[in-house]
C-alpha positions in Angstrom: 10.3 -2.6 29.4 7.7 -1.0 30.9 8.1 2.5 31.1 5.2 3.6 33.4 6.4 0.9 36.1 10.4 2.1 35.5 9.6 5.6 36.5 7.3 4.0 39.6 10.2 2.3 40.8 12.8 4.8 40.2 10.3 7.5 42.3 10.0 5.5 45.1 13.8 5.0 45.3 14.1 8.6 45.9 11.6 8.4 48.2 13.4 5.5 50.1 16.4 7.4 49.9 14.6 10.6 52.0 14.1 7.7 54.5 18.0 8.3 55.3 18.0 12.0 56.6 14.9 11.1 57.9 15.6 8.3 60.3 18.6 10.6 61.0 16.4 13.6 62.1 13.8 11.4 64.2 16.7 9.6 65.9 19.1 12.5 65.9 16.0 14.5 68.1 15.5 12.2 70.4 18.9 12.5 72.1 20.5 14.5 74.0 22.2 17.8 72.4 25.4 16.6 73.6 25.1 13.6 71.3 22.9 14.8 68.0 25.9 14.7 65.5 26.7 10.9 66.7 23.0 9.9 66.4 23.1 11.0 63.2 26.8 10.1 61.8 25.6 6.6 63.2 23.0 6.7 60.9 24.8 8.4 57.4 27.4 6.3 58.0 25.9 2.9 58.1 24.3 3.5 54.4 27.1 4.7 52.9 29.0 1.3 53.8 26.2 -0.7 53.1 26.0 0.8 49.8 29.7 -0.2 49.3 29.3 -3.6 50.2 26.2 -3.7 48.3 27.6 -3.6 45.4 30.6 -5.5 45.6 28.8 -9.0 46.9 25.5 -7.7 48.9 23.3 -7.6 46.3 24.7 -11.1 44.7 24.3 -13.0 48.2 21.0 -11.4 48.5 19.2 -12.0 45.0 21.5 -14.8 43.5 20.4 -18.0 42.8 19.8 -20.0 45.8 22.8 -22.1 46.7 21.9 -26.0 46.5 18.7 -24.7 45.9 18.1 -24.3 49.7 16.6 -20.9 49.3 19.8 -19.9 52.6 21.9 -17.6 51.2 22.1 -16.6 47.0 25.2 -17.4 45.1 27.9 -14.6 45.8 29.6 -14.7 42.5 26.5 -14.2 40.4 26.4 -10.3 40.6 29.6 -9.6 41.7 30.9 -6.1 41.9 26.7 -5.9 40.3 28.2 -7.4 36.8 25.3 -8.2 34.6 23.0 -5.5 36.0 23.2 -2.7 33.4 22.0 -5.0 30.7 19.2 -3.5 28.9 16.2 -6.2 29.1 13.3 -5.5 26.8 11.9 -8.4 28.2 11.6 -6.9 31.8 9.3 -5.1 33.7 11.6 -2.7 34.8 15.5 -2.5 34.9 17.3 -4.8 37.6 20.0 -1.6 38.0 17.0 0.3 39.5 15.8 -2.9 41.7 19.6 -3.3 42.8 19.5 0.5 43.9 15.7 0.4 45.7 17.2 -3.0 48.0 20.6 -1.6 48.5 18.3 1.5 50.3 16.6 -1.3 52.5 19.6 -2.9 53.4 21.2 0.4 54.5 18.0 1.4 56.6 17.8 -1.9 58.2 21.4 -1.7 59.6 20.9 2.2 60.5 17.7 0.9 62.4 19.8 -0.6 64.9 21.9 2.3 66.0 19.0 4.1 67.6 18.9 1.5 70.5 22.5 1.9 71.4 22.9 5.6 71.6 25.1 7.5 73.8 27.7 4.5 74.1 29.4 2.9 71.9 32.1 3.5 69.6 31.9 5.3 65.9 34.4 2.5 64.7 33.1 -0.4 66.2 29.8 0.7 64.9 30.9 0.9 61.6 33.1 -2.4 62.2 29.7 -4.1 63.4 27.4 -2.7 60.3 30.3 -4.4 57.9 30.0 -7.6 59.7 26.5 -7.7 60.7 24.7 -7.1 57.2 27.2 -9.5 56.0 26.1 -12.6 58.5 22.6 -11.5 59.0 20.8 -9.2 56.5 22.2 -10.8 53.2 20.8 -13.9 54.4 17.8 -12.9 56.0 17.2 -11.1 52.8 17.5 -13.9 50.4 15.1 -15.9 52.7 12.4 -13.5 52.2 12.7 -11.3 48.9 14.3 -13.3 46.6 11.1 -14.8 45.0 11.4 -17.7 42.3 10.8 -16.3 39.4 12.5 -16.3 35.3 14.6 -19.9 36.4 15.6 -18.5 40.2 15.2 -20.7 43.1 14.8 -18.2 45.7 15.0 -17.8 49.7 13.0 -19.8 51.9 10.0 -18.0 54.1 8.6 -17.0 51.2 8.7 -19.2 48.2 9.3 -23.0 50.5 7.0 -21.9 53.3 4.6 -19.7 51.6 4.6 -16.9 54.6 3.8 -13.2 53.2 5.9 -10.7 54.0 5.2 -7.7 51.0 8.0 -5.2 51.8 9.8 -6.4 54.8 7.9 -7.1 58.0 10.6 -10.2 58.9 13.8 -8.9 56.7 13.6 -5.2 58.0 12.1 -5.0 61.0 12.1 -7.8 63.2 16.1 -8.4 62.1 17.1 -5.2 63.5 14.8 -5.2 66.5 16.0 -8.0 67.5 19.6 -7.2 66.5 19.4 -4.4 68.4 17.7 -6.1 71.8 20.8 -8.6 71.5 23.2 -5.2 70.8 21.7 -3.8 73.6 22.1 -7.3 76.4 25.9 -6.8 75.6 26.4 -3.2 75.7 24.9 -2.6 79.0 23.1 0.2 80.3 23.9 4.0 80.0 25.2 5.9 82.9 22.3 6.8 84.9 20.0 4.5 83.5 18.5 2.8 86.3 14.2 4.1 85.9 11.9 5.6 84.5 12.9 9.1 83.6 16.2 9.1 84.6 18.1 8.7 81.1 18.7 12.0 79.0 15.4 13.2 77.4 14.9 14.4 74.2 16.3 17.3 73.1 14.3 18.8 70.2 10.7 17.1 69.7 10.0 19.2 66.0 13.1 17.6 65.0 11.9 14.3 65.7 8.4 15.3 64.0 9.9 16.1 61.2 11.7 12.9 60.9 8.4 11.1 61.6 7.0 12.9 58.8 9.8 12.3 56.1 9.7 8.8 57.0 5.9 8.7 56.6 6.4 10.1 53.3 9.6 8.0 52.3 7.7 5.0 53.4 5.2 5.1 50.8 8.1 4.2 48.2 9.3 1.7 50.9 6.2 -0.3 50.5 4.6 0.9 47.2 7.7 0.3 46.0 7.9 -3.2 46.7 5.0 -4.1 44.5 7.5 -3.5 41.3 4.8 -2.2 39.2 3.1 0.6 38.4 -0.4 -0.8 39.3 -3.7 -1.3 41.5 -1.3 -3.3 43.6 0.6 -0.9 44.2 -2.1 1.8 45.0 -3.7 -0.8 47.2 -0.5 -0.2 49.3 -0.1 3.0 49.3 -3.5 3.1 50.9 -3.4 1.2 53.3 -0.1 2.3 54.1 -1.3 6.0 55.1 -4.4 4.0 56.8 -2.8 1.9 59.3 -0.2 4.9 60.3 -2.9 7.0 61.2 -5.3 4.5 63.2 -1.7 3.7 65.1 -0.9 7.2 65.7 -4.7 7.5 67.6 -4.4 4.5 69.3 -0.5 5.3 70.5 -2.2 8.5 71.8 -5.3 6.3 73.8 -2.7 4.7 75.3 -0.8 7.6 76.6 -3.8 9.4 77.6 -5.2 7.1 80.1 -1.8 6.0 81.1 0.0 9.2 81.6 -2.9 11.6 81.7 -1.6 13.3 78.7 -0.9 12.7 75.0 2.6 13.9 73.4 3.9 15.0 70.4 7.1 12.5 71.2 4.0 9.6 71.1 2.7 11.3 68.2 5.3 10.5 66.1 6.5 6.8 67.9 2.8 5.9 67.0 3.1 7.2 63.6 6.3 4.8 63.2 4.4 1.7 64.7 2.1 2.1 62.2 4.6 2.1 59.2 6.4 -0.6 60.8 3.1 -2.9 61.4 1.8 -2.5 57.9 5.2 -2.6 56.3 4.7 -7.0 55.6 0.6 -6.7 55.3 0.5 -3.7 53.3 -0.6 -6.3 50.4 -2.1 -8.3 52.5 -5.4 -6.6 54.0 -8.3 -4.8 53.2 -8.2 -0.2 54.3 -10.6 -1.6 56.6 -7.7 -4.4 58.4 -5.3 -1.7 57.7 -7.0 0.6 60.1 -7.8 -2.2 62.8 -4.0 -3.4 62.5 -2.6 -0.2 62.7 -4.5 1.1 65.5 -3.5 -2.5 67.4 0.0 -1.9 66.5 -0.3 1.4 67.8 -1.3 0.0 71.2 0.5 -3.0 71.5 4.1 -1.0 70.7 3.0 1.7 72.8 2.7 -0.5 75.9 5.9 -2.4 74.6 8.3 0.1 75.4 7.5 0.5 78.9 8.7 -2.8 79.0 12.6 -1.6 79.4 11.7 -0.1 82.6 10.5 -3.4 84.0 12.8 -5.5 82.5 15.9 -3.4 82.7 17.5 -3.2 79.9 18.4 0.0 78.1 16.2 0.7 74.8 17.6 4.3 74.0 15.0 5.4 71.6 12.9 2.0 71.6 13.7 0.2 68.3 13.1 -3.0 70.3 9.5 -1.5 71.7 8.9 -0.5 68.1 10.6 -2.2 65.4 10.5 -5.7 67.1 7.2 -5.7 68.5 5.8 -3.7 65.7 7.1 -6.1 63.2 5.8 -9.0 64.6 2.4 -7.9 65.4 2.5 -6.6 61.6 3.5 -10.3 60.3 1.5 -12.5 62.8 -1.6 -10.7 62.1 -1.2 -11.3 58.1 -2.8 -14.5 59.2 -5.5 -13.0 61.0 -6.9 -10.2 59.0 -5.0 -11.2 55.3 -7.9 -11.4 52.4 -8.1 -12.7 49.0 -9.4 -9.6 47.5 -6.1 -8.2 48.6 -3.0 -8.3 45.9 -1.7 -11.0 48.3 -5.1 -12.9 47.7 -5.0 -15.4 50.4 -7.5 -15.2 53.3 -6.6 -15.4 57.2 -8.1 -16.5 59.8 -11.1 -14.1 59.9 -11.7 -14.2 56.5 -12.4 -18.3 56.4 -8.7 -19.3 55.4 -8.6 -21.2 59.1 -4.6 -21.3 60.9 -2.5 -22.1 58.2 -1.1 -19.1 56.9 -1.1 -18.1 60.9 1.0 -20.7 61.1 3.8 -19.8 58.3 3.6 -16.3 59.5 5.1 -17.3 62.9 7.4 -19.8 61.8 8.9 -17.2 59.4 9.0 -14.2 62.2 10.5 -16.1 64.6 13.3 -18.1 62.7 14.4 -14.3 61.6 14.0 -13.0 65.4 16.1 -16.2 66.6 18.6 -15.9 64.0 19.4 -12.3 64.5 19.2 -12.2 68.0 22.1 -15.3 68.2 24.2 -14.3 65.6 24.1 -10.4 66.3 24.8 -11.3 70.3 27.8 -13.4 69.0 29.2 -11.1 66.9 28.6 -7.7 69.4 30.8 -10.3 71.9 33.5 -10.8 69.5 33.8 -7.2 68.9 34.1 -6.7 72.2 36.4 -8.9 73.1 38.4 -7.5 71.1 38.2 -3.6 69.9 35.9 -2.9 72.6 32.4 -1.4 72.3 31.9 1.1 74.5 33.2 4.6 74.8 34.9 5.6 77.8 32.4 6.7 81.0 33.8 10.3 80.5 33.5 10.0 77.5 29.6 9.4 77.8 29.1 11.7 80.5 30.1 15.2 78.7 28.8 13.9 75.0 30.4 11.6 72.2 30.0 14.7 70.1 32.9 17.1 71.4 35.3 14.1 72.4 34.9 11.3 69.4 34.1 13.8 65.9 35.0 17.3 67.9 32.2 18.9 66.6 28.8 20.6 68.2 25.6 20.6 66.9 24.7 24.2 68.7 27.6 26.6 68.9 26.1 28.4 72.1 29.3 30.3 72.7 28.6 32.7 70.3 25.0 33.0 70.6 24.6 36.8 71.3 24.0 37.8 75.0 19.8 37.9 75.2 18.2 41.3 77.3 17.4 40.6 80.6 13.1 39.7 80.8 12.6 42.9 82.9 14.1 45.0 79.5 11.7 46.0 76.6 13.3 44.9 73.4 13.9 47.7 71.0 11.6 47.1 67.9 13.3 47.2 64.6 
């Protein structure tokens, strides 16, 4: 057992973990006051059921042996109820109890992804009822396909080992299975009240709340990807570099955008852009050289900015643009693996620019797009089902004065007892 790569691991699943009240935070800020405590029970409550199913037959489906040796979907009775996972292994690098606790944290963030797109309108249960079924059909799979590499007598998942495509912590897996989750979430849910252009929905309604999400994300993200190198090791700090790299070029180049665009840069673009970054460099953190971390950040940071105005043209109702981000970050992320990738990278295979001609170009977008496809039917048909059935969507009343006060009867700001504040023409009395 390696005890310097143990701790590693077991550090950046805290830091994962601080991903949770930060996603909660950036989301939660974004919103409208009226619906902060939703935004964020959305969130909280997603983990904690994913961590449920987890361990009862999420982490088996995930990371057992591949069935038929297909590399679809790992055997469900292998780690059942996560039996055989407390073994002590001197043989290891580090303790599979500690791996089984850094991916249930991925799977939980994944599905929590999702609920920022669909704000303001649907259900607390049917979300919950959705999250069960959704990481069930789509993520366990999806995840099996892309992090369960072949390794100690393990036939793993698909994209990565039987294709060959790189995706270091979750380019395909993460982010383009909940963006396009959410985009098909978002084609069956319908609009929000109001929602017809630019500027009409509900604007955010705290910004430093949603910089301070940016920024625990930013720093959670650091395990999220160094954390995926399972070591303690130059691999890992090769991430972690170009991890902070590629957030910061994106943030800039979020910011050109606006700039000549809107005439003005924001703090609200600020953070988006910080968020493209982390999601762009999130499957070539491994990958690329500081250097192609700053150029792909700062193209993620343009392409997603321009992405989002897309809902406006298109008409269909992004809340807090996990489509415009996640998706299109995501892809742009894992297509340009192929592009800027190089061998002196802990990957070590060269892209296109670096003399390694269209092949691995070529596994990158078959592996992106069998994940956006498969997401995007399955999530559609299941978001139908649901509401066929139990129904999706609050009420319109419902909507109108807040989920908050009608479906948890709770306020984030009790304003009725705020004390009365002396008229602007008064001098306040100092002391």
């Amino acid at each position: 057992m390696d005890t310097g790569s143990t701790a590693w691991m077991l550090a950046s699943t805290a830091l994962v973990c601080l991903m949770v009240p930060g996603l909660a935070l950036f989301y939660g800020g974004m919103v409208a006051a009226k619906s902060v405590l939703n935004m964020i029970m959305m969130t909280f409550g997603a983990v904690a059921l994913v961590g449920c199913i987890w361990v009862v037959y999420g982490y088996s489906a995930a990371f057992g042996n591949s069935l038929g040796g297909a590399g679809i979907l790992g055997d469900v009775t292998e780690y059942l109820g996560l039996k055989g996972v407390m073994a002590d292994d001197p043989k290891a690098t580090i303790p599979l109890s500690v791996f089984a606790a850094f991916q249930a944290l991925f799977a939980a963030l994944t599905a929590a992804l999702i609920c920022g797109a669909i704000s303001d309108r649907i259900k607390f249960g049917a979300w919950m009822t959705f999250t069960g079924i959704w990481v069930t059909l789509v993520y366990l799979p999806v995840a099996h396909w892309v992090f369960a590499f072949d390794g100690k007598g393990v036939v793993g998942g698909w994209i990565v080992n039987k294709l060959g495509a790189i995706d270091f912590a979750g380019g395909t897996a993460v982010h383009i299975n909940s963006g396009a989750a959410a985009l098909a979430m978002i084609l069956v849910l319908g609009r929000r009240l109001g929602w017809k252009k630019e500027g009409a929905a509900e604007r955010p309604h705290n910004l430093p709340l949603v910089m301070l999400g940016a920024g625990l994300l930013w720093f959670g993200w650091f395990g999220f990807n160094g954390g995926s190198a399972l070591t303690s090791s130059n691999a890992a700090s090769v991430v972690v570099l170009n991890t902070f790299t590629a957030t910061c070029s994106a943030m800039l180049g979020w910011l050109v955008v606006e700039k000549f665009r809107d005439g003005h840069a924001t703090s609200l673009g600020a953070a988006s852009g910080a968020i493209a970054g982390l999601v762009a460099i999130t499957p070539s953190c491994g990958a690329v050289s500081p250097l192609g971390a700053l150029v792909l950040g700062a193209i993620g940071g343009v392409v997603c900015a321009l992405a989002v105005g897309l809902k406006y043209r298109l008409g269909y109702d992004d809340s807090l643009d996990v489509v415009g981000i996640h998706l299109v970050g995501g892809l742009t992320g894992t297509l340009l693996v192929g592009v800027l990738a190089t061998s002196e990278a802990p990957n070590g295979v060269d892209g296109l620019f670096y003399g390694g001609g269209f092949a691995l170009l070529g596994k990158q977008a078959v592996g992106a797009f069998a994940v956006l496809f498969y997401s995007f039917a399955v999530t559609w048909v299941i978001a139908k089902a649901l509401d066929a059935t139990m129904g999706l969507r609050v009420r319109p009343e419902v909507e109108q004065e807040g989920i908050d006060a009608h479906l948890h009867k709770e306020s984030a700001y009790d304003l009725a007892h705020v004390p009365n504040q002396a008229p602007a023409s008064e001098p306040v009395a100092a002391g």
